[in-house]
gemmi code that builds the backbone of each chain (N, CA, C; Angstrom):
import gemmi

chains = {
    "A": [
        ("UNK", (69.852, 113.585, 110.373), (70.061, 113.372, 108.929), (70.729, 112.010, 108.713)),
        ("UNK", (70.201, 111.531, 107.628), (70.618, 109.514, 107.224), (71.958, 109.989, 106.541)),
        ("UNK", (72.816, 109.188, 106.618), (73.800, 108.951, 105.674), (74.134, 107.704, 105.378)),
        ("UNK", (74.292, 107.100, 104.156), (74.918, 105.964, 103.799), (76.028, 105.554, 103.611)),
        ("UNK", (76.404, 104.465, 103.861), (78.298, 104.459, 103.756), (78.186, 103.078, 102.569)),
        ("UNK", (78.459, 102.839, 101.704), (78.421, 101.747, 101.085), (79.818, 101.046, 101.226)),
        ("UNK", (80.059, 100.166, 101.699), (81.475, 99.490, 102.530), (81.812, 98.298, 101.046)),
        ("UNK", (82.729, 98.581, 100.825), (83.125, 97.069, 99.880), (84.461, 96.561, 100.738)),
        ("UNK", (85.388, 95.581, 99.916), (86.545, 95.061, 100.722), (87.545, 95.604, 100.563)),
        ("UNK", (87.571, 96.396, 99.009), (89.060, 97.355, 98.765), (89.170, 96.176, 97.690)),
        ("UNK", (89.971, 96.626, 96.790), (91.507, 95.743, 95.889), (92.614, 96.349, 95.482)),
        ("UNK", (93.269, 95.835, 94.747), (94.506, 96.201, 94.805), (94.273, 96.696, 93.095)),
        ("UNK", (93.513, 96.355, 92.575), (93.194, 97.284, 91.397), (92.459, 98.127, 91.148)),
        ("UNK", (93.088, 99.292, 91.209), (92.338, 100.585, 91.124), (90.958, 100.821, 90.574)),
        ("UNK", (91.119, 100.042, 89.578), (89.213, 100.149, 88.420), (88.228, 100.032, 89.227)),
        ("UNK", (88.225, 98.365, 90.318), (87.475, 98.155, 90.985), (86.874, 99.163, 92.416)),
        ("UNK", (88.049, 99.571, 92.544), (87.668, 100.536, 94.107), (86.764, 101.500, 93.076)),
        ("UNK", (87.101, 102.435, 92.117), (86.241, 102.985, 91.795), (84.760, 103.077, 91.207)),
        ("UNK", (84.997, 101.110, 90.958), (83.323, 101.159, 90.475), (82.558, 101.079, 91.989)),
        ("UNK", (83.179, 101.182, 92.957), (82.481, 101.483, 94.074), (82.093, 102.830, 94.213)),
        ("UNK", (83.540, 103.797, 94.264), (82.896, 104.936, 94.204), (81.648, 105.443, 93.181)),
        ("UNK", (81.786, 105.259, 91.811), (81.157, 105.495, 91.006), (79.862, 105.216, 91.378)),
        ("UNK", (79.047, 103.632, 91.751), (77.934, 103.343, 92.329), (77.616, 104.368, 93.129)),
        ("UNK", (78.256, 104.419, 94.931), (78.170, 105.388, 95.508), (77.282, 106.470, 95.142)),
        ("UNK", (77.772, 107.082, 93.869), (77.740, 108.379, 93.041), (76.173, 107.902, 92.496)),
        ("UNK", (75.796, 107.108, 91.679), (75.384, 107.193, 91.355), (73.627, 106.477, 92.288)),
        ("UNK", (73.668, 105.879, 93.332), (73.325, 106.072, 94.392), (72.456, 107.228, 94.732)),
        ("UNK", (73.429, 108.506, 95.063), (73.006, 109.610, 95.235), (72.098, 109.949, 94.437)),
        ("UNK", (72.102, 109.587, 93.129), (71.290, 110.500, 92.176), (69.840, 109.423, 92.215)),
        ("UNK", (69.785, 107.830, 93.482), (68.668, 107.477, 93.231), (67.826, 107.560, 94.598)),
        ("UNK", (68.704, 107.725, 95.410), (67.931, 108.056, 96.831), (68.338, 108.881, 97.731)),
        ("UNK", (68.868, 110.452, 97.142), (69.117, 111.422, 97.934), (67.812, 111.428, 99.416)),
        ("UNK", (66.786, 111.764, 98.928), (65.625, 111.619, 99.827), (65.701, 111.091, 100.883)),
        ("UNK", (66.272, 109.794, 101.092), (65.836, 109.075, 102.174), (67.869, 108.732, 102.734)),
        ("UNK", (68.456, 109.334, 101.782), (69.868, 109.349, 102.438), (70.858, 110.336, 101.787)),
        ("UNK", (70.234, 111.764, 102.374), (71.087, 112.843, 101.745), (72.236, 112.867, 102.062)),
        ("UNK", (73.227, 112.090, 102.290), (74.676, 111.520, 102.208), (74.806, 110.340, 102.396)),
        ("UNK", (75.816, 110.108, 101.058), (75.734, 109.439, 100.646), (77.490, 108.702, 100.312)),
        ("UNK", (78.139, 107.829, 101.033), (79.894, 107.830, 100.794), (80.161, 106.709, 100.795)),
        ("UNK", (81.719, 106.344, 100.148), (82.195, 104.717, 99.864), (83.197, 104.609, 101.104)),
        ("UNK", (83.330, 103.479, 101.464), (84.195, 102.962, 102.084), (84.468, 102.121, 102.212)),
        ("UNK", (86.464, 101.220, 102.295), (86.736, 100.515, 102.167), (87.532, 99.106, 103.930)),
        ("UNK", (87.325, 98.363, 103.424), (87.580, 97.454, 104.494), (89.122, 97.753, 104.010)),
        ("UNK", (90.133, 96.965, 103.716), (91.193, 97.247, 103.098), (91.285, 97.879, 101.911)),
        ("UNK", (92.984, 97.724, 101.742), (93.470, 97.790, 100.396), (93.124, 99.193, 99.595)),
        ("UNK", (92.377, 100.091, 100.077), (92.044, 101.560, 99.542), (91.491, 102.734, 100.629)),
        ("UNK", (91.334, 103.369, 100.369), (90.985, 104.494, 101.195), (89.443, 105.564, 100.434)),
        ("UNK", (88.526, 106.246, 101.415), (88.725, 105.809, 102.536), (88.259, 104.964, 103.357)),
        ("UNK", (88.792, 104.705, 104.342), (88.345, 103.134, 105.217), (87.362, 103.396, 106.131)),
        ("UNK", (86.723, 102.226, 106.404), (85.223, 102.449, 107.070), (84.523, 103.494, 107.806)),
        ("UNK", (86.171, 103.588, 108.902), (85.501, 104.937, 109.651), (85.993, 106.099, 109.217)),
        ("UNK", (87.324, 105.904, 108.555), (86.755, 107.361, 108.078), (85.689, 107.605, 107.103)),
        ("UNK", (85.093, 106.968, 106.427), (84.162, 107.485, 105.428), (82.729, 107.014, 106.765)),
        ("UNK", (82.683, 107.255, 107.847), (81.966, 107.224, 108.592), (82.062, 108.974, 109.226)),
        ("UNK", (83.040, 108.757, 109.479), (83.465, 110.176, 110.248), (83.048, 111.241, 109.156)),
        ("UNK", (83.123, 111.171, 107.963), (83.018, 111.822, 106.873), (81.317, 112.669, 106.691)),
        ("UNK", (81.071, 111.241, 107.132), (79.480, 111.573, 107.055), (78.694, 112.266, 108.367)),
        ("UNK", (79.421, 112.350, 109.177), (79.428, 112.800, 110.607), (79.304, 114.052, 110.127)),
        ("UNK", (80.811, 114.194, 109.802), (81.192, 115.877, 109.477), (80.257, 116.243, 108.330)),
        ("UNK", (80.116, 115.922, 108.290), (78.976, 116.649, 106.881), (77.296, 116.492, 107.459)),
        ("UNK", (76.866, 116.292, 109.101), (76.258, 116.518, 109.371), (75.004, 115.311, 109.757)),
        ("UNK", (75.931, 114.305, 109.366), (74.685, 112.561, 109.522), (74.367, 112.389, 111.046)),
        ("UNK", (73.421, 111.896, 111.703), (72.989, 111.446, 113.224), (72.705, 110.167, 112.976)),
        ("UNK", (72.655, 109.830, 111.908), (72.286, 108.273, 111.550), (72.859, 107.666, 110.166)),
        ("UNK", (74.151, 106.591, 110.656), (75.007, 106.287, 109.722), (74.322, 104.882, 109.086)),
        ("UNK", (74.243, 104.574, 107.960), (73.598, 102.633, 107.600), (74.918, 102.577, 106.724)),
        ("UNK", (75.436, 101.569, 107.527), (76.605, 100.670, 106.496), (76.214, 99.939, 105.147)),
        ("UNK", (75.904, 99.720, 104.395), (75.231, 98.624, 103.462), (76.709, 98.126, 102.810)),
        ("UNK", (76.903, 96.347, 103.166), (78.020, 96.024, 102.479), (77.986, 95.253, 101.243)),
        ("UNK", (79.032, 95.899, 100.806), (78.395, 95.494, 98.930), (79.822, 94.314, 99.192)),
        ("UNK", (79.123, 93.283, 100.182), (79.233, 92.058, 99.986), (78.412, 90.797, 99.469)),
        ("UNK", (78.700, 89.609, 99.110), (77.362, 88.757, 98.322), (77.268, 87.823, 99.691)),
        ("UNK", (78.470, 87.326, 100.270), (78.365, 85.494, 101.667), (78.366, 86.512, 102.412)),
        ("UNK", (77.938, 85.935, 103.893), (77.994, 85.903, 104.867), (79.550, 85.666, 106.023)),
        ("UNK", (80.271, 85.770, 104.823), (81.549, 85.667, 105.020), (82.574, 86.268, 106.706)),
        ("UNK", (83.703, 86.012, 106.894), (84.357, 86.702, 108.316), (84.135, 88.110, 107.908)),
        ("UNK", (83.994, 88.885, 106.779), (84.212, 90.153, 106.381), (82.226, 90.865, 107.376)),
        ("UNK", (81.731, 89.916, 106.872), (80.418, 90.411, 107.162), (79.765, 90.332, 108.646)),
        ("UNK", (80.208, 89.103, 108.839), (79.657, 88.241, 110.510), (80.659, 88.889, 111.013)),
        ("UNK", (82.231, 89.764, 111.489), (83.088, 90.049, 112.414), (83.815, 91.099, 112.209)),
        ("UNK", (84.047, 91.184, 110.773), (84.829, 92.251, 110.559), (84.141, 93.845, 110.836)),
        ("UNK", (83.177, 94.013, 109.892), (82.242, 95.138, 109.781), (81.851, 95.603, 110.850)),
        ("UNK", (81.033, 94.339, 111.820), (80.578, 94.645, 113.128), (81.425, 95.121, 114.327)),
        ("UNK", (82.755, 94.316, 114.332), (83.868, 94.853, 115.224), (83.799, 96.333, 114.769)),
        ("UNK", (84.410, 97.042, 113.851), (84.812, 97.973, 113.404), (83.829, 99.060, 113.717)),
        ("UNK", (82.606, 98.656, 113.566), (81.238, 99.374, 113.905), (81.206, 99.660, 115.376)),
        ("UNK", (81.510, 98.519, 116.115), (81.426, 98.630, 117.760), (82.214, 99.562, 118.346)),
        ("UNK", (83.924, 99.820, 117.316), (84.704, 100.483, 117.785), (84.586, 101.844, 117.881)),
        ("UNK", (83.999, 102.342, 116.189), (83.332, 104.024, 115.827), (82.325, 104.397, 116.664)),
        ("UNK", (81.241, 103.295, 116.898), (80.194, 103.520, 117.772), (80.089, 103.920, 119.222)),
        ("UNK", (81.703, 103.315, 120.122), (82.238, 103.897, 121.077), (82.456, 105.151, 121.410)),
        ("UNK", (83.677, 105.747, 120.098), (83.581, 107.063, 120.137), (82.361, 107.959, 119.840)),
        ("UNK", (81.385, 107.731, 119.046), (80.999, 109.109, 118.665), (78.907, 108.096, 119.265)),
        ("UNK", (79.035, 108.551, 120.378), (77.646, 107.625, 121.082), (76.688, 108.180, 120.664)),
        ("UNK", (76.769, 109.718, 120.232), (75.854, 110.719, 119.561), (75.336, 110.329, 118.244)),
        ("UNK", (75.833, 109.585, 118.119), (75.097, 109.011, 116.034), (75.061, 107.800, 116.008)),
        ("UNK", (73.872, 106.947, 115.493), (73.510, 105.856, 115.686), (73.978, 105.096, 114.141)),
        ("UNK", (74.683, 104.280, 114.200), (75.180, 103.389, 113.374), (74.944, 102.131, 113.330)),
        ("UNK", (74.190, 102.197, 111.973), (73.396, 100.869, 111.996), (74.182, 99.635, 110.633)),
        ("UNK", (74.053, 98.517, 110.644), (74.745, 97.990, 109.519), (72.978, 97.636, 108.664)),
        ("UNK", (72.914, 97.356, 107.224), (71.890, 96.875, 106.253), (72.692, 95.677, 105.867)),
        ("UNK", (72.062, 94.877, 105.656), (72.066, 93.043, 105.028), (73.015, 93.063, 103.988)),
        ("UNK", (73.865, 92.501, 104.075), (74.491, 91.914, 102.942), (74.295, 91.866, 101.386)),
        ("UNK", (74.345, 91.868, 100.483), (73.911, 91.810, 99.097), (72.905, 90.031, 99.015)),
        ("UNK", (74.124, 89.348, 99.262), (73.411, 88.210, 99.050), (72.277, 87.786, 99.860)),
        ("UNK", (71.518, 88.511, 100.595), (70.806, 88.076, 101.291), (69.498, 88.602, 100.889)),
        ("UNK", (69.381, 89.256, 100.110), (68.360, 90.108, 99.047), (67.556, 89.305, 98.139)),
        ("UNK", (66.076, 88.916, 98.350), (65.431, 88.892, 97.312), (65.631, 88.967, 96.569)),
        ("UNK", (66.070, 90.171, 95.669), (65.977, 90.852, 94.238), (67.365, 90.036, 93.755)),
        ("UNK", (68.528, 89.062, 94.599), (69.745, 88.479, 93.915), (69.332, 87.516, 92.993)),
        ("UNK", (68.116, 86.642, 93.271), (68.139, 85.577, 92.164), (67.460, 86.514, 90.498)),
        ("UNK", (66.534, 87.947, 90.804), (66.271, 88.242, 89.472), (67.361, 88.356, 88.787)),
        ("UNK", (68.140, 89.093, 89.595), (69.966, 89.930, 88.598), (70.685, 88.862, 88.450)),
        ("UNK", (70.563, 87.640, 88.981), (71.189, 86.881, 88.691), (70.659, 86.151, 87.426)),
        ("UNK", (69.819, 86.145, 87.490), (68.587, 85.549, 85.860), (69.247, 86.406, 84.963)),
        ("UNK", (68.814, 87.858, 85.119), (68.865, 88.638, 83.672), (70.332, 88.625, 83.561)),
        ("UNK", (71.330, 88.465, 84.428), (73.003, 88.183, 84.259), (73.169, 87.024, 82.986)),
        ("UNK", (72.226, 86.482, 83.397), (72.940, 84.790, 82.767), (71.956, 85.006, 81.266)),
        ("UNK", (71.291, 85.910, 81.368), (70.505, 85.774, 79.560), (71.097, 86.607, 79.252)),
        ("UNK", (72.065, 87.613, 79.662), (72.526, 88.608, 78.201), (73.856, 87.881, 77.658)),
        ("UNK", (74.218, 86.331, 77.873), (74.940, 86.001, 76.557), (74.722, 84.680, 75.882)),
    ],
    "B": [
        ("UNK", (71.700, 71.025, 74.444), (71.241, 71.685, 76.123), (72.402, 72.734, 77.005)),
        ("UNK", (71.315, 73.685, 77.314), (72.388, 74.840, 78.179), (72.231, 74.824, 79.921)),
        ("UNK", (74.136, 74.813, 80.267), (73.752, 74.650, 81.379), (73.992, 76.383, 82.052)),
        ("UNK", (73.961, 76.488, 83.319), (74.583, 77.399, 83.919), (75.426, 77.264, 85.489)),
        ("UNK", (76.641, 77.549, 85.167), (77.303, 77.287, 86.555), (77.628, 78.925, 87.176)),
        ("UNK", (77.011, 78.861, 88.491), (76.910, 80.016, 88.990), (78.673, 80.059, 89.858)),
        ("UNK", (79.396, 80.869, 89.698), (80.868, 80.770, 89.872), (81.204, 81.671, 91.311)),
        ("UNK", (81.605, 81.042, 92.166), (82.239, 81.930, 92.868), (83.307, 81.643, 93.633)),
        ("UNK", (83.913, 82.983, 94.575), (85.342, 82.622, 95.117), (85.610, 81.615, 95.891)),
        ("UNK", (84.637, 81.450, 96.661), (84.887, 80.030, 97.908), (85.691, 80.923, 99.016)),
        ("UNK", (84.914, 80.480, 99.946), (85.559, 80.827, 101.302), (85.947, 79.723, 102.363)),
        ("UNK", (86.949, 80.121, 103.101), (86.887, 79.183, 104.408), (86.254, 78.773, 105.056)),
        ("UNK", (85.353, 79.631, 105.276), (83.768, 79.729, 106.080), (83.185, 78.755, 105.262)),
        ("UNK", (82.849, 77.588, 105.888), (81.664, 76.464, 105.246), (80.315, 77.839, 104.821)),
        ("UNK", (79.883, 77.648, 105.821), (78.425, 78.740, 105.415), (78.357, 79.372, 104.735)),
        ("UNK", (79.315, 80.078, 103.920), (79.153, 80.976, 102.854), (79.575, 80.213, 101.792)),
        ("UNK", (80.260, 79.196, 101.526), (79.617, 78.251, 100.237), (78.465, 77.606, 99.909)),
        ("UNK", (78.146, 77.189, 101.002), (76.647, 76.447, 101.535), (75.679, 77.859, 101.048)),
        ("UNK", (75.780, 79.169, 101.349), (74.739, 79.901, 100.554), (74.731, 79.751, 98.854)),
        ("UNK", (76.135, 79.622, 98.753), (76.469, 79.835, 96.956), (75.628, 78.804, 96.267)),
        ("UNK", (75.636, 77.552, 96.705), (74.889, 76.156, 96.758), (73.679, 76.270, 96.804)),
        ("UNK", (73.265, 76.721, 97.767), (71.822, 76.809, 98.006), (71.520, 77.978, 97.152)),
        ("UNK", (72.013, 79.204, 96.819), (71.532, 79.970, 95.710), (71.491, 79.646, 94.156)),
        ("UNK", (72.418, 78.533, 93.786), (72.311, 77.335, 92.418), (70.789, 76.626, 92.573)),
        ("UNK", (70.849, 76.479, 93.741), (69.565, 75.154, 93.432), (67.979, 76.114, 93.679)),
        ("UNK", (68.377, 77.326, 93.934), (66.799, 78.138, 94.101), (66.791, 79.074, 92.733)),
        ("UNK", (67.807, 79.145, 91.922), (67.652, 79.400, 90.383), (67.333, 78.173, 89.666)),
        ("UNK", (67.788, 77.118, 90.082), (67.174, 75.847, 89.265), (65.937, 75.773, 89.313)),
        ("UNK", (64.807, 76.755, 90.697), (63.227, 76.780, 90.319), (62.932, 77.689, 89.395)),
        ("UNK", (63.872, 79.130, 89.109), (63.533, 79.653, 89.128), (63.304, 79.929, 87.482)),
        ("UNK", (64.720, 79.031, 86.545), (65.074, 79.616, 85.642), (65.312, 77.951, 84.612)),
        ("UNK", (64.871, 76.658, 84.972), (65.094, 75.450, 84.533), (64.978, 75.255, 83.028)),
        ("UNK", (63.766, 76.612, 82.543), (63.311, 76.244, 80.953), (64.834, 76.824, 80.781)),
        ("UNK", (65.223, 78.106, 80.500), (66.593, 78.489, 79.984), (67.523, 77.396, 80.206)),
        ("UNK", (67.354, 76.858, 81.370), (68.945, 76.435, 82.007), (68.250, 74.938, 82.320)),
        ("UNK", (68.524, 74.074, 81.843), (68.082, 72.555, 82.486), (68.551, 72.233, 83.628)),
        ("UNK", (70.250, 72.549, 83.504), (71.185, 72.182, 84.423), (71.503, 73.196, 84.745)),
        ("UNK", (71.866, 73.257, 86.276), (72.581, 74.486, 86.772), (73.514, 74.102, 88.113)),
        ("UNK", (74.403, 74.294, 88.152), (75.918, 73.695, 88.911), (75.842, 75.109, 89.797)),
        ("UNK", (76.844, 74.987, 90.769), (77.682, 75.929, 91.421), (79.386, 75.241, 91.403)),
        ("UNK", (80.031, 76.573, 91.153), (81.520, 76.275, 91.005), (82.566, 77.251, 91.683)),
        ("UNK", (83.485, 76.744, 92.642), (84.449, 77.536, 93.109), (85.590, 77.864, 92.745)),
        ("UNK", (86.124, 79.299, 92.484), (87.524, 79.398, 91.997), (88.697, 78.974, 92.826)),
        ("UNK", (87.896, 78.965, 93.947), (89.620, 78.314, 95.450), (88.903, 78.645, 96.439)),
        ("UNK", (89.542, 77.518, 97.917), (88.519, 77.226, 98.853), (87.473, 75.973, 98.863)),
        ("UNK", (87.233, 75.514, 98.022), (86.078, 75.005, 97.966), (86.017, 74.133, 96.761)),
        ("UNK", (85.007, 73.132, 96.655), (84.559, 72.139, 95.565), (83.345, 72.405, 95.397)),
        ("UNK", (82.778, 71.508, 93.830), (84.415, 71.602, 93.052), (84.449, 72.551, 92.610)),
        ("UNK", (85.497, 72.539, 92.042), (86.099, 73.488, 91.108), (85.647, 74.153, 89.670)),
        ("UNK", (86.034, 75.086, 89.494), (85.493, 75.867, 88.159), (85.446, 74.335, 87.290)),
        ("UNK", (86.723, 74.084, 86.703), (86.677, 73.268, 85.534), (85.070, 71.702, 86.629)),
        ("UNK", (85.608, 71.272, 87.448), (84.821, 70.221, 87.538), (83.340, 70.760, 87.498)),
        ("UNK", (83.428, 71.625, 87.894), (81.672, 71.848, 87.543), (81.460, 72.203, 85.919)),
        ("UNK", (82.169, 72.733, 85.552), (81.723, 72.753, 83.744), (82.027, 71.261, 83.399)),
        ("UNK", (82.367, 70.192, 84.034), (82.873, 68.903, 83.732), (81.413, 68.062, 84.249)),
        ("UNK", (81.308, 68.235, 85.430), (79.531, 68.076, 85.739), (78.224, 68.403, 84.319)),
        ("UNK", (78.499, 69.596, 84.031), (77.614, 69.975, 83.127), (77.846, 69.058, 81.817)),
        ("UNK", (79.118, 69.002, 81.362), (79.050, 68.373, 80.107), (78.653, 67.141, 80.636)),
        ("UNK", (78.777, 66.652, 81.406), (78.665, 64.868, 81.582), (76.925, 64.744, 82.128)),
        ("UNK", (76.261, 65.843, 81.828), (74.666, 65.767, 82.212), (74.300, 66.262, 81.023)),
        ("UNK", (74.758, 66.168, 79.769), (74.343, 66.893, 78.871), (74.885, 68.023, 77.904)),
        ("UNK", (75.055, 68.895, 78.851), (75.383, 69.981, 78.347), (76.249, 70.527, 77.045)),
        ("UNK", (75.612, 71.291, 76.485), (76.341, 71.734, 75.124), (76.635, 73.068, 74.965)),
        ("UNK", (76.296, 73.966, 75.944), (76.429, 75.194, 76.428), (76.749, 75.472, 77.925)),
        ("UNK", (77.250, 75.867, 78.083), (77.600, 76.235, 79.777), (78.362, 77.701, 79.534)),
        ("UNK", (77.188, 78.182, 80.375), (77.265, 80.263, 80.841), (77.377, 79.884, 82.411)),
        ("UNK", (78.785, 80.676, 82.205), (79.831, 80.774, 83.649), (79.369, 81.969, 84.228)),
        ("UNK", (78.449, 82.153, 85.182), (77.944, 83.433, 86.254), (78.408, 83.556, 87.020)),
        ("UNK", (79.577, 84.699, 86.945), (80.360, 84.953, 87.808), (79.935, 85.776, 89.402)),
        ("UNK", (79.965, 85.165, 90.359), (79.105, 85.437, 91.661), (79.919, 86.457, 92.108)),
        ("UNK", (80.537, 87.621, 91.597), (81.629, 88.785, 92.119), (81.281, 90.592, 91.739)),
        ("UNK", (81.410, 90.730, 92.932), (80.494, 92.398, 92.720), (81.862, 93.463, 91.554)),
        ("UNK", (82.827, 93.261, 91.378), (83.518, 94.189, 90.753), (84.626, 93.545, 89.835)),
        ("UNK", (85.164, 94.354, 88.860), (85.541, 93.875, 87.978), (87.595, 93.356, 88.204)),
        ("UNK", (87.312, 93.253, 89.179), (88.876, 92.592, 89.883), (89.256, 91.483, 89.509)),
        ("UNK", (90.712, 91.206, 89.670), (91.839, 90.495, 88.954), (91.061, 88.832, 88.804)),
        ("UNK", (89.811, 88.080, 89.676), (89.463, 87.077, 89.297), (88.464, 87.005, 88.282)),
        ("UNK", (87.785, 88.471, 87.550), (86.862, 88.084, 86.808), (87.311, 88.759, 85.385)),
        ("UNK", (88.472, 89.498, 85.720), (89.001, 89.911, 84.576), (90.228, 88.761, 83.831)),
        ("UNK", (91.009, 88.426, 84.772), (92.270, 87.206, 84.525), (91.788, 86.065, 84.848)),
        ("UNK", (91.855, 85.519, 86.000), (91.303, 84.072, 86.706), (90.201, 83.216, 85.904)),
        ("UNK", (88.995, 84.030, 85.309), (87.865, 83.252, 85.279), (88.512, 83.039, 83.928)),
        ("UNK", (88.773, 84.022, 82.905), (88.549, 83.922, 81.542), (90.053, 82.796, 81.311)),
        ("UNK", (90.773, 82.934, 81.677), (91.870, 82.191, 81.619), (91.581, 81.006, 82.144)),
        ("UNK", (90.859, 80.424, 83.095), (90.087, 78.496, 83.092), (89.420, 78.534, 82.263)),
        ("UNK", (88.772, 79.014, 81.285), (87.587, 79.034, 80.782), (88.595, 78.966, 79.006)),
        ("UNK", (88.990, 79.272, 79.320), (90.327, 78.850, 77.740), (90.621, 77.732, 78.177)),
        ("UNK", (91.352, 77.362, 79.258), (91.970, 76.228, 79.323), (90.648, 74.742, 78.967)),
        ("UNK", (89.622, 75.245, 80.148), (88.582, 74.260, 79.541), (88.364, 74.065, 78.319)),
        ("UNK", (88.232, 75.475, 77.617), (87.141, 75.713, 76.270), (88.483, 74.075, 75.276)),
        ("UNK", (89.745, 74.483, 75.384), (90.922, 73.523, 74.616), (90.698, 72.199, 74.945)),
        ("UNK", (90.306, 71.609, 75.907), (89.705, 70.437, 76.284), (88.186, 70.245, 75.707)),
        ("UNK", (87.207, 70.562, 75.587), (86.185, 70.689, 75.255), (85.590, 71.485, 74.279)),
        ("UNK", (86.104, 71.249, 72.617), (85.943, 71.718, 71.570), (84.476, 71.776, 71.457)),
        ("UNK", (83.886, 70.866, 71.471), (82.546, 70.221, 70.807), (81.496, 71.275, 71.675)),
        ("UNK", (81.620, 72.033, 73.366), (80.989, 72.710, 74.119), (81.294, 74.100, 74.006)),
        ("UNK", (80.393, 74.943, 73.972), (80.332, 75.967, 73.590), (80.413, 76.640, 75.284)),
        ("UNK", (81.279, 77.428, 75.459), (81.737, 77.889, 77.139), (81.499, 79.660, 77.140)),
        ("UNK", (80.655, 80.050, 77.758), (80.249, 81.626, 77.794), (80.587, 82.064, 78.739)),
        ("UNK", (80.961, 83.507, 79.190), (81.227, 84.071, 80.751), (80.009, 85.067, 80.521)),
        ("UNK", (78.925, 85.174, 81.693), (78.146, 86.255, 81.744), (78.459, 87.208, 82.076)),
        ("UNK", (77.987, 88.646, 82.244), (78.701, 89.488, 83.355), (78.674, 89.409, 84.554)),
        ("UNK", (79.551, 89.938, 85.176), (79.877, 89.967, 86.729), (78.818, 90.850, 87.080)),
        ("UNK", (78.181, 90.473, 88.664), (76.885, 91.406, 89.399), (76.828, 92.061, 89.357)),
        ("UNK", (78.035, 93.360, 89.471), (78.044, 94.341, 89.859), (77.721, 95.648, 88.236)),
        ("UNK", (77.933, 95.007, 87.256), (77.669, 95.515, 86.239), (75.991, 95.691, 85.631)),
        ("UNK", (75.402, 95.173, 86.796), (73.990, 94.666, 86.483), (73.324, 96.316, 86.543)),
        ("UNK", (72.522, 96.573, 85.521), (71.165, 97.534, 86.108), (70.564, 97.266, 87.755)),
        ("UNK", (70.262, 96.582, 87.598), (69.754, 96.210, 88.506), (70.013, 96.160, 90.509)),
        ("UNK", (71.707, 96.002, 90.010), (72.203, 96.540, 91.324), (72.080, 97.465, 92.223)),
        ("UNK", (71.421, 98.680, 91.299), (71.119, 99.826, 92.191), (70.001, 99.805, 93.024)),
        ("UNK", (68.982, 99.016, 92.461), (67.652, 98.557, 92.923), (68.010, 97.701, 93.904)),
        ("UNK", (68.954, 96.790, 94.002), (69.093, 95.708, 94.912), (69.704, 96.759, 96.124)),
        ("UNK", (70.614, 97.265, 96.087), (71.488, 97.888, 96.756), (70.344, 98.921, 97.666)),
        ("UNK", (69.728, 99.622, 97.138), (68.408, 100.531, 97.903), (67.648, 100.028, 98.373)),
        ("UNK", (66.961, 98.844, 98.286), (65.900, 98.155, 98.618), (66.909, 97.300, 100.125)),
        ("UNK", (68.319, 97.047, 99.861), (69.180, 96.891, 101.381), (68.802, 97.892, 102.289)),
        ("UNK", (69.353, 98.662, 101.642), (69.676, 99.799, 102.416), (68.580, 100.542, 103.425)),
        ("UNK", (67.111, 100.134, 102.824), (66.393, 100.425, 103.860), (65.608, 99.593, 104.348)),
        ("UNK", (66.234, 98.644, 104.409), (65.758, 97.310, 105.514), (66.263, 97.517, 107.076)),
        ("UNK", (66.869, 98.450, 106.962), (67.251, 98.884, 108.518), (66.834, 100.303, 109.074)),
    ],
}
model = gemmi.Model(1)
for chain_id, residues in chains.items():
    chain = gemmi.Chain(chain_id)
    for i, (resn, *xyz) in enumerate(residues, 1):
        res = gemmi.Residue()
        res.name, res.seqid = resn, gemmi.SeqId(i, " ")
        for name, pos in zip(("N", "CA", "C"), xyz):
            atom = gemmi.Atom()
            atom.name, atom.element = name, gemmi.Element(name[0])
            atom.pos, atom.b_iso = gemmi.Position(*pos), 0.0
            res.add_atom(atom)
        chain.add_residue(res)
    model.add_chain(chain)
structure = gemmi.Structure()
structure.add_model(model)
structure.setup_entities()
């Protein structure tokens, strides 16, 4: 079973961690199918943090974890951080394959949202 | 004439400004009738700067400049930081009309971007 972890960086203002969760959430309601779990997780600054919202998805039955980081650069967060952290969970639990998905900014579809961004004012 | 400066945090990492850059000048194919001019601008880290790139724009023209904020959530730089240079400019530059678009993460569209990641792996 797939599970998704959608990874952001954390902040220190509450609104933001939750428009992660919220996405997350709403996520679920667009591709249960192809990732019937579905959880947020944070690099810092909030909870919960990568592996546990890895472990999370374990326990609830995933064999195949995809990180997707709702990052935009290619930044230390993306090239070292994520991947370390991945190498470390991936140690323990050798039974579930944990994979990371591309970055935000590395997406095709960034220059449309970035168009229709800049015409609604 | 309207410009658009695509805004973001700036990192240490050369390479991940160098994408921000190179993602300004592949909306300049994409989007030139709306936008004649289109800048990239960093809030810290990096050149130039918010104000010098809306300072770029006016000095190429510009009589409009929509600030696209390159940030997935609604945290302390796109809620305080951006709108607060963007006063300070707007008091310097009566005669230019200064817009903030929304931030990415508020986009429709994100969910589509975000799924279409997610199963690239």
């Amino acid at each position: 079973m797939k599970a998704l972890l959608l990874v952001a960086h954390g902040s220190r203002r509450k609104q933001s961690n939750s428009e992660v969760v919220t996405l997350s959430e709403k996520l679920s309601t667009k591709c249960s199918t192809d990732f019937p779990i579905i959880k947020a997780g944070f690099l810092e600054l909030s909870s919960p943090s990568i592996s546990e919202g890895v472990q999370q998805c374990i326990s609830e039955g995933a064999t195949t974890v995809v990180l997707l980081p709702y990052f935009l650069n290619s930044g230390r967060h993306v090239v070292e951080d994520i991947p370390n952290i991945v190498k470390s969970i991936q140690e323990k639990f050798t039974a579930v394959q944990i994979k990371i998905a591309p970055h935000l900014g590395a997406s095709d579809l960034m220059l449309d949202l970035l168009i229709s961004s800049a015409k609604k004012v």
